[in-house]
N, C-alpha and C positions, 0 to 999 in steps of 0.2 A: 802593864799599863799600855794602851792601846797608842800607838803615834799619832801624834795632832796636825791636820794641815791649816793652811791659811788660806783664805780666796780673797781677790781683791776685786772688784766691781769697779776702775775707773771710768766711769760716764759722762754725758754729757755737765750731768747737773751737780754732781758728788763722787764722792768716792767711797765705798762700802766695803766694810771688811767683815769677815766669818771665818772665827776658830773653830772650826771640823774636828769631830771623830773619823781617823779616816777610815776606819772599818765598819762602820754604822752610817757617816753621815749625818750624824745627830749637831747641830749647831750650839756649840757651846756658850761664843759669845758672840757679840754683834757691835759694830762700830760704824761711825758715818764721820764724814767730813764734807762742807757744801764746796763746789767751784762756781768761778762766776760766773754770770753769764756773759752770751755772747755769740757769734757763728766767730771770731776773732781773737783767740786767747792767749795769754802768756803761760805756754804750756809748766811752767816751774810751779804755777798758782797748784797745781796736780802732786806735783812733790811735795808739798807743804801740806797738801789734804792727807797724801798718802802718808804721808809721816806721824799725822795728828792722829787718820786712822788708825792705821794697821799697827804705828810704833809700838805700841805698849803690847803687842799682840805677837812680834816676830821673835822674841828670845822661847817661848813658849811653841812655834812650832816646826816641827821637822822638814818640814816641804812645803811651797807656797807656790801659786802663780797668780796672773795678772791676763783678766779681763777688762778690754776698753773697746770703746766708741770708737767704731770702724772710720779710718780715711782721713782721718785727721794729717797734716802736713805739720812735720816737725823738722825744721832745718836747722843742722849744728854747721859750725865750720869746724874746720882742722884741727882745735884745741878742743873739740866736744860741747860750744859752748853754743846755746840757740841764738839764733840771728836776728829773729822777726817774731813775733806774734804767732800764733799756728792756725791755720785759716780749718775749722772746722767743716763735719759733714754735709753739715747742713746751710752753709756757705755757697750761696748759688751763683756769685758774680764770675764763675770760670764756666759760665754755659758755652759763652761764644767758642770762646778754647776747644771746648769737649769737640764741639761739631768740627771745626779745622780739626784736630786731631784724627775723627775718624776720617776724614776725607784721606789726610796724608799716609793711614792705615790701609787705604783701600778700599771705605766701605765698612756697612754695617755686617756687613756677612764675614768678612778680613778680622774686624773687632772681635766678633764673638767667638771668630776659630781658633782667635790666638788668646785670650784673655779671659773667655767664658759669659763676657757681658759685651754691652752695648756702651762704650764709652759715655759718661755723664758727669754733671759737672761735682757731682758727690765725691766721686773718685779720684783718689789724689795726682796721678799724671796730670790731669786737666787745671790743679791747684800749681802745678809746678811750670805749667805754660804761662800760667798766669803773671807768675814769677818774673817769668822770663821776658815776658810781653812789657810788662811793666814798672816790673824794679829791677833791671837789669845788672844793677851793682852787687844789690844780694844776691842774685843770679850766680854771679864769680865768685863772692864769695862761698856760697854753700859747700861745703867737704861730703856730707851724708845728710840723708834723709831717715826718721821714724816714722813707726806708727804712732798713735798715743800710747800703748798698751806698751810696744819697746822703749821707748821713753821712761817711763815707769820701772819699768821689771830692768830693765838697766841702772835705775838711781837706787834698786834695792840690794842687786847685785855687788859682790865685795872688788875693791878698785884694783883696776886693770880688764875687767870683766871684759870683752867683746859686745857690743850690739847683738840682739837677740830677735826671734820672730818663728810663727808658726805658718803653715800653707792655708790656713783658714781666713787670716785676716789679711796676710798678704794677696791672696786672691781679690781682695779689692782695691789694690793699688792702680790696676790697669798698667801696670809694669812686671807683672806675673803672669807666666804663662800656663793655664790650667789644663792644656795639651803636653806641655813637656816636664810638666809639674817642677817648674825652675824660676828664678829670678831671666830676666829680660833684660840685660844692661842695655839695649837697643832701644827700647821703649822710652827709658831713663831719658835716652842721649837724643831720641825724639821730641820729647813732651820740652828740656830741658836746654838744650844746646850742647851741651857737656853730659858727661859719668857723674855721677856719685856711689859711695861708697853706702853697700845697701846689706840690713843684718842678716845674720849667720842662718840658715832653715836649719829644724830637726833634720834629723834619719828616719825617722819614728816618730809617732806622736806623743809618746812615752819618754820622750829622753829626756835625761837632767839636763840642761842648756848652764848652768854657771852656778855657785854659791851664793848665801851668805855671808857678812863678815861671822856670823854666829855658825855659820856650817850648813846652814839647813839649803837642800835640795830648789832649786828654782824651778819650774817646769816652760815651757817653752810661750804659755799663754797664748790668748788667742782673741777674737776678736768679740765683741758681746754679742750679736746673736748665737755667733756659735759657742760660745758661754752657757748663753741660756740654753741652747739646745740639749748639753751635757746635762746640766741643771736639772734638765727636765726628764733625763732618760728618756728624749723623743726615740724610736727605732725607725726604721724605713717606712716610706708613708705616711709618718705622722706629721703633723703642722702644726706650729704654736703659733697664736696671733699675738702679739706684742700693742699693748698698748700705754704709747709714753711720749716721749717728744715725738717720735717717730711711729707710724706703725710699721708694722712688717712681719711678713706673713712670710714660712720659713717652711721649708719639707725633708728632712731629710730623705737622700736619694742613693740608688748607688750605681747610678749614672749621672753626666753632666748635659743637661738642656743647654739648646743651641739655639737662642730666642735673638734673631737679628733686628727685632721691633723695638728691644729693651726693656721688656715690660718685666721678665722675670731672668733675674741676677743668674750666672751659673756658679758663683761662689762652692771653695771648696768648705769642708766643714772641719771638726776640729779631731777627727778620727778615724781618715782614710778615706770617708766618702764624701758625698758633696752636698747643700745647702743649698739648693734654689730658692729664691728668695723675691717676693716684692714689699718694693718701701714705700713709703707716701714721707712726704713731710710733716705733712698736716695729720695731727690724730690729738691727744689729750687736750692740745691748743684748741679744738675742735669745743671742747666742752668747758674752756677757759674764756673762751670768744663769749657762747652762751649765759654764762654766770654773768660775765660784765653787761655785756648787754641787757640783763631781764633781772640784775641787781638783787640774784641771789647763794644759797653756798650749795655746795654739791650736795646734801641730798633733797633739797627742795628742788633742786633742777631737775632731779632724777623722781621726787615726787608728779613734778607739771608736767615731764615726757610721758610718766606713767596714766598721767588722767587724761592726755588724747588719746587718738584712736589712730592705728596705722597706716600710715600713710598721710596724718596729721593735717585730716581734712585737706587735702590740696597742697599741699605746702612744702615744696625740695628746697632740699640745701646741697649744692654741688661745692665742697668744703675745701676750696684751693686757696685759702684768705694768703699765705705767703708764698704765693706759686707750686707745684709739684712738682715730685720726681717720677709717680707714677698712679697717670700719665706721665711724659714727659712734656709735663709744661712751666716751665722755672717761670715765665713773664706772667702767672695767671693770676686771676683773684677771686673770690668765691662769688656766690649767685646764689642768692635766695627768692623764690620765685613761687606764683600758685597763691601771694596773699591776698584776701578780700576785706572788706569791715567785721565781716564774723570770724576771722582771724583771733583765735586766745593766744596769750601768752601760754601756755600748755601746748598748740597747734608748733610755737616756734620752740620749744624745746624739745617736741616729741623730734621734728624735722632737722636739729643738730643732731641728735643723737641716731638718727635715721641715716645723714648725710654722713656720719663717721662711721656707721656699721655696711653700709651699701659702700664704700671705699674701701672698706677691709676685705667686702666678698666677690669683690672685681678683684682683690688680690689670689683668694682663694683658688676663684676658678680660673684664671690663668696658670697657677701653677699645676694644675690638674689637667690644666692643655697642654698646657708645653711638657709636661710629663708622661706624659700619657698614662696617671695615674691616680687614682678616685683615692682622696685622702679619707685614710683608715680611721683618724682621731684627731680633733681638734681642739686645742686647749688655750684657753684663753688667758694672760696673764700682763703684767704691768698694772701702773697706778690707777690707768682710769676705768681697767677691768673690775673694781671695785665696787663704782656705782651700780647701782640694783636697775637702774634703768637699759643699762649697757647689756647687763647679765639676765635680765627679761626679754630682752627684743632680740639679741644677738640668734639666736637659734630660728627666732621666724626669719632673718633676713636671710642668713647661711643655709635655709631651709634643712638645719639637719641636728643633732644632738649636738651639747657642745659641751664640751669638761671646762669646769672653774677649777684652779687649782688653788691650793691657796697661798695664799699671802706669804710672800718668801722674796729674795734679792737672790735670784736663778743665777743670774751673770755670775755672782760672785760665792756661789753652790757650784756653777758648773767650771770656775775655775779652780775654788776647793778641791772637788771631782777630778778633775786632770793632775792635779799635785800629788794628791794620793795614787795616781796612775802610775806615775813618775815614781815614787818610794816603791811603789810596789814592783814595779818593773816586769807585768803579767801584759799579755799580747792583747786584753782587753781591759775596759776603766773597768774599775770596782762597780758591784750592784749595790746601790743605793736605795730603798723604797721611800718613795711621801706619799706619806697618810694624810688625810683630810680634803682629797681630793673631792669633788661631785660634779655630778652631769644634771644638765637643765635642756629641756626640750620645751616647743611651742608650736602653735598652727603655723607653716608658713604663710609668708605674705609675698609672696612672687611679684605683685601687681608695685609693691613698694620700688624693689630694686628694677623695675621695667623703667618708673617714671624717672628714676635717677640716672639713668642710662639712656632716655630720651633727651634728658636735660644735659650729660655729659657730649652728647652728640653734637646737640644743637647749639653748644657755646664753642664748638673747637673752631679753633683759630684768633678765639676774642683774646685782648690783653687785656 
């Protein structure tokens, strides 16, 4: 009988489990648990989902790891016990922070030599100033920091276990250094005033990092896009676009871009090479905004974008409703623009879904700059990849082919995928194939993404 892995998916919104074939890849069973929401959470609410999830699911497999939502700020004190709230990634009140920080760094160019990115308020150094700035008690108190994912793959691990963590997710700490591929206690003692005690890195992306109490195999886990990126068997050159709380546009590389504007992450990935990366905030909310607003359910929305016409008679949507990360404009708020009386209700939905697919291909072609590399395949995937509106226009705006993959929880595939790595103990992950993939092309629409980028120009600097 074949051994069984586990993947765990902890995200922003849930927690997703998947019992693996780990020689096929085949998904056996599938489990969910909600968490709450918030940019502010009590990261234990995580263990109670992961419990709900994965429990009935962990005597059953041999090997297991742990995908989470990058950047989250987890502070235990001395006894391992959390202290505060965990200020999520998409927690933007440590902007001011971020910018002090890179100043005392030396500069944007200092930021990205040493860390791979452009300091921002996503990344948890800048969560830990904030700390410091303003709760200065928890400050003294804090013993160590997690990620969400270490957090997790630690309450699974059997007691005594060590803190645990991979170079994929810890590359968005902004306390990693993706030059000397090591932890930074410097950074820490920067961002923080003091050390803390920060988790153990592989050797390998392969290694077993701790047990079960049942025995099974932990793997090192890793951060969710580079979840998804295993998930997806991306190779070099390819990109997935994510679309979900977050979008984020992802390349596997096997060099590190050195982008001192910020606009694309040099994040490492979760199997020796690296993950450029741009995020926006704004993305599924995008088409959440829409619904409320025009008082309909998703596929009616994706019916009314469908019956304009591109470019939506006149009508942008520059989509920063809760400010951005990319651009980097955290104070920002969206701008709908170009309306007249002959204005439809269709005109404003074709122009939401226009203003989130024109925000994905600003991500696109910066990593194609900063790389210096023409992405070979593009795959589209998350919740709101689903709507047929998204999946019709996506290819005239990216003016290029583009693969639907289908319907799966990748995070929690591609940390299945890394678990079976880990049992297997071979110098590369297992081949896994997904079937049911397909490609959708269309006329491009150039003149769409000019007007969006007219419009992005012409509001910079508004709050």
């Amino acid at each position: 009988m074949a051994p069984l892995v586990l993947g765990i998916d902890s995200s922003t919104q849930s927690t997703k489990a998947l019992l693996v074939d780990a020689e096929t890849g085949q998904v056996l069973e599938e489990r969910r648990a909600a968490h709450p929401d918030g940019t502010e959470v009590d990261p234990r609410a995580w263990l109670a989902a992961v419990d709900e999830a994965a429990g009935p699911l962990l005597e059953r497999a041999d090997a297991l790891a742990v995908g989470g939502q990058q950047h989250g700020m987890v502070l235990l004190d001395e006894a391992g016990e959390v202290i505060r709230d965990a200020l999520l990634w998409n927690d933007t009140r440590s902007a001011p922070q971020a910018q002090d920080l890179i100043e005392e760094m030396g500069g944007p160019e200092a930021s990205v030599a040493e860390i791979g990115s452009l300091m921002v308020a996503s990344f948890t150094a800048s969560k830990l100033r904030w700390v410091r700035d303003h709760e200065p008690e928890t400050a003294q108190r804090a013993a160590a920091v997690l990620l969400p994912h270490d957090y997790v793959s630690l309450h699974l691990a059997e007691q005594g276990a060590a803190p645990f963590t991979d170079r994929g997710d810890a590359s968005g700490t902004a306390y990693y250094s993706t030059r000397e591929e090591r932890w930074s206690p410097e950074l820490v003692e920067l961002a923080l005033g003091r050390t803390l005690e920060l988790p153990r890195l592989p050797a390998s992306p392969q290694e077993v990092m701790a047990r079960t109490p049942h025995g099974a195999a932990i793997a090192a886990g890793t951060g969710d896009n580079m979840g998804a990126a295993l998930g997806l068997s991306l190779g070099p050159a390819d990109v997935s676009v994510s679309i979900g709380t977050s979008g984020v546009c992802a390349m596997v590389s096997d060099t590190k871009p050195n982008d001192a504007t910020g606009t694309v992450t040099g994040f490492a990935d979760a199997t020796g090479r690296f993950l450029p990366m741009t995020t926006t905030l704004n993305a599924a909310r995008i088409l959440d905004a829409a619904r409320g607003l025009l008082g309909v359910d998703v596929d009616e929305l994706a019916r009314l974008a469908l019956d304009s016409v591109p470019g939506a008679n006149g009508v942008t949507l520059l989509p920063y409703f809760d400010g951005e990360r990319t651009p980097n404009r955290p104070d920002a708020r969206a701008t709908l623009t170009g309306m007249s009386t002959a204005t439809t209700r269709a005109d404003i939905a074709r122009a939401y879904v226009e203003g989130l697919l024109c925000s994905l291909a600003d991500g696109i072609s910066a990593l194609e700059e900063r790389t210096g590399t023409t992405a070979a395949r593009i795959t589209l995937i998350g919740g709101a990849a689903r709507s047929e509106a998204v999946q019709q226009i996506a290819p005239a705006i990216f003016g290029r082919e583009v693969t639907i993959a289908p319907e799966g929880e990748y995070v929690a595939l591609g940390a299945a995928r890394q678990a079976a790595w880990a049992l297997a103990g071979t110098e590369e992950p297992p081949a896994w194939e997904i079937s049911g993939s397909r490609t959708v092309d269309a006329e491009p629409t150039p003149q769409v993404l000019e007007a969006y980028r007219e419009l992005k120009e012409r509001t910079e600097g508004w709050s």
